[in-house]
N, C-alpha and C positions, 0 to 999 in steps of 0.2 A: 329818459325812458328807453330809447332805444340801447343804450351802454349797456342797460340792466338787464334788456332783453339776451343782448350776446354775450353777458355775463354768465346769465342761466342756461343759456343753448349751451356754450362750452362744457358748463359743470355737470351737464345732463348726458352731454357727447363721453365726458371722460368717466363718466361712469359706469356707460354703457360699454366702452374699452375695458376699465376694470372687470367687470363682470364677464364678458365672452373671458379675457385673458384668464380669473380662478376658472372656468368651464373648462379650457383647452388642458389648464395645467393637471386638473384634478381627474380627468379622464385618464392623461397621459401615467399619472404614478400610479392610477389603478390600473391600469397595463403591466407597466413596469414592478406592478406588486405582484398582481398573479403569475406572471410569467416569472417570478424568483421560486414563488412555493412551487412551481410546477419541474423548476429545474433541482430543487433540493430533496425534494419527495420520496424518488428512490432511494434513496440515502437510509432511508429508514424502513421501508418495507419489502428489500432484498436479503439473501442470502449473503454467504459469503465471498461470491461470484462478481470480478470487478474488470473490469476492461483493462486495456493492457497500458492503452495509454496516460501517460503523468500519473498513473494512480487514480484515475477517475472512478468511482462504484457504479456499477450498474444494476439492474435485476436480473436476479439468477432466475434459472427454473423452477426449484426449490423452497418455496418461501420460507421463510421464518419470522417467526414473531419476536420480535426484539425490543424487550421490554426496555433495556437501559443500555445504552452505548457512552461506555466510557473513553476519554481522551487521552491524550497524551503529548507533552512536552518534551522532545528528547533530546539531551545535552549530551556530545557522546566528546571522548576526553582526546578525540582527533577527527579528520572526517576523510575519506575516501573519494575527491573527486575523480580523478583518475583512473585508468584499468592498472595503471604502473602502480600507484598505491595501495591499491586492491591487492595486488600480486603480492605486494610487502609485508603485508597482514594475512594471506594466506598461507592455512599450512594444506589444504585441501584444494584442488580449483577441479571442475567436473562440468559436464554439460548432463542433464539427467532429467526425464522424466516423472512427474509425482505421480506415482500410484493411489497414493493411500495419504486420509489426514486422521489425527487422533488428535485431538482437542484436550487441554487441561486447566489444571487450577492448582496450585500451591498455598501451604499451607498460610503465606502473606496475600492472600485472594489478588494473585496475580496472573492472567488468563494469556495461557499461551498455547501453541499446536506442535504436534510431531508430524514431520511428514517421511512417509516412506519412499525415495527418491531410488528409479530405477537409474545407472550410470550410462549416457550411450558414448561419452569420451572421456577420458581421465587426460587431464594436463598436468597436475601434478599431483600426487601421493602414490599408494600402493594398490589402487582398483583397479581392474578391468572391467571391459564392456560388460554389459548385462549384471554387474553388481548391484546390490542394494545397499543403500547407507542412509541410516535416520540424522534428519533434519530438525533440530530442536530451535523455533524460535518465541519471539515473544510473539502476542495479537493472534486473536479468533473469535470465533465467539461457542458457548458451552450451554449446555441447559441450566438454564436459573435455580433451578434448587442445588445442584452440584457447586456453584455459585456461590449460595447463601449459605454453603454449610462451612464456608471458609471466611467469611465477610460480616464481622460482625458490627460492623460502625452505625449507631445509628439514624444516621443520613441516610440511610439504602432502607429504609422502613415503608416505607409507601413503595418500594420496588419488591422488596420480599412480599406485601400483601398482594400486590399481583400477578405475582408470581404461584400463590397458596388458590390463586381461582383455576388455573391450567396451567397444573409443573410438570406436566408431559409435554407441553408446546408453548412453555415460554422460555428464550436466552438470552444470556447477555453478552455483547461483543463487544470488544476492547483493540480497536487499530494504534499503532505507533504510528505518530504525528501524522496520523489519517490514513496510513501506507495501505495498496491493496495485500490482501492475501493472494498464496500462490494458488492453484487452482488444478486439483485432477485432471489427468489428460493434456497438462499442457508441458512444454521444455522448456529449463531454464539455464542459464548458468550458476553456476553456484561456486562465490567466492567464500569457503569457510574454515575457519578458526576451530582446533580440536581442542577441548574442556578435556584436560588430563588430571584435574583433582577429583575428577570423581571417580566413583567403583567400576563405572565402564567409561571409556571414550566416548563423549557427545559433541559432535556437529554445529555451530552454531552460523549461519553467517555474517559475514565481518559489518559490523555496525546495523543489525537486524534487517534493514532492507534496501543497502546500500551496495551491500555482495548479492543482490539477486536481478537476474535480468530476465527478461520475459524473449522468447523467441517468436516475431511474427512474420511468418514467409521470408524475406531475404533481409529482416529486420529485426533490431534489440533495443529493448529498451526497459530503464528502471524505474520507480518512483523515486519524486525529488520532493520534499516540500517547497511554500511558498520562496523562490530563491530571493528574493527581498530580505529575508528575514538570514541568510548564510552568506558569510564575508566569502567570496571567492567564488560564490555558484554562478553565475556568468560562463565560467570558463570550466561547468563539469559537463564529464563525457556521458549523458544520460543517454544519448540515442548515436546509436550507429549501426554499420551495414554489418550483416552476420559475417560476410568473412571479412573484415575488418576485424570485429571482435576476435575471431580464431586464430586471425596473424596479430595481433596483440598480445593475446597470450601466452602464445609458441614461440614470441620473438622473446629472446633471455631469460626462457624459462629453464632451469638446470635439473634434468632430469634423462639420467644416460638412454631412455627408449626413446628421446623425441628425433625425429625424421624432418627433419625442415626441409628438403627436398620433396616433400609430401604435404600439397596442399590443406587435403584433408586426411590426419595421420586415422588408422583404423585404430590405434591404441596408443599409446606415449609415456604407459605406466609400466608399474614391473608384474609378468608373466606369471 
């Protein structure tokens, strides 16, 4: 009798362990749940306003209402870890201010932005300070009916319907492999690639957001995707010191106005 008795105490003890142990577990993932929807959130109820760092989104001032946010996969047919690389693939390199974004859509309902970039250094082509030059790249996001009149698959039927309740204030945004956009008001570098098949020269930069760096205070930086997923990203130059970047550029760059005795050249292009 007595065996039976601390047969049952034990089975009664270890069951009493199972139970606190699902309590503690099942607290802990609803923690660990909420606090996920609380970090993804923004991701969906901002503008196109994104922090500098790794390409993280934030919330802009601005909201928008963004009915569908499409993705993207980007396979690009070389990759630019490098500034040396970069340089190889530019026919353009500039430090410039964005003024101005224009937002579009093509007739393959593919959502891309212009930007109107002020110049405030040319390292190589034919600009000078205070020049403007349009920046054509892919990812933004456009109001949804502008959208739907380019996009006829119907898989996007339930986004066109909601889109017909408020097509004054609903868009769709479309990032390259999640990349931020660039952002009014702010400096970047701009490594880019001139589009000479078409009727005028357009701007692109080199691997869409691979030639653009964000300038913050004494600092640059790009977006990178997940580097897990890219053979060699270990060893890419996503972040450095701004004049680092400047003597990067200026070092082997062949352009008869560059001054390499001059830290910061006032100009480097032709007059």
């Amino acid at each position: 009798m007595k065996k039976m008795i601390r047969i049952v105490s034990c089975v009664i003890l270890s069951l009493i362990v199972l139970i606190m142990a699902v309590m503690i577990y099942s607290g802990y993932f609803r923690d660990r749940h909420q606090g996920k929807n609380e970090s993804i959130a923004p991701e969906h109820s901002s503008d196109t306003s994104h922090t500098a760092a790794a390409g993280s989104p934030e919330t802009g001032t601005e909201e928008k209402n963004i009915i569908l946010d499409i993705s993207s996969d980007f396979e690009f047919a070389y990759r630019c870890g490098t500034v040396e690389e970069l340089k190889s693939h530019s026919d353009i390199i500039i430090k410039g201010t964005v003024m101005a974004r224009r937002p579009w859509v093509n007739d393959e309902a593919t959502i891309g932005t212009d930007y109107t970039v002020q110049v405030e250094e040319c390292y190589r082509g034919e600009m000078k300070k205070g020049d403007t030059v349009t920046v054509s790249n892919l990812g933004g996001d456009i109001l949804a009916r502008e959208y739907f009149e380019k996009q006829d698959d119907p898989k996007a039927e339930e986004f066109r319907e909601e889109m017909e309740k408020d097509p004054d204030n609903t868009y769709v945004r479309f990032l390259c492999d999640g990349a931020w956009l660039p952002e009014e008001g702010k400096t970047y570098f701009w490594f880019l690639e001139a589009d000479t098949e078409q009727e005028n020269v357009i701007y692109n930069p080199v691997n869409v957001y691979e030639g653009i760096y964000l300038i913050e205070g004494e600092n640059v930086n790009r977006y990178m995707p997940d580097a897990a997923e890219i053979p060699g990203a270990a060893n890419f130059e996503n972040q450095m010191s701004l004049s680092e970047m400047e003597q990067r550029i200026i070092d082997g760059t062949e352009n008869q106005f560059v001054d390499k005795n001059k830290y910061f050249p006032e100009t480097i292009c032709k007059k």
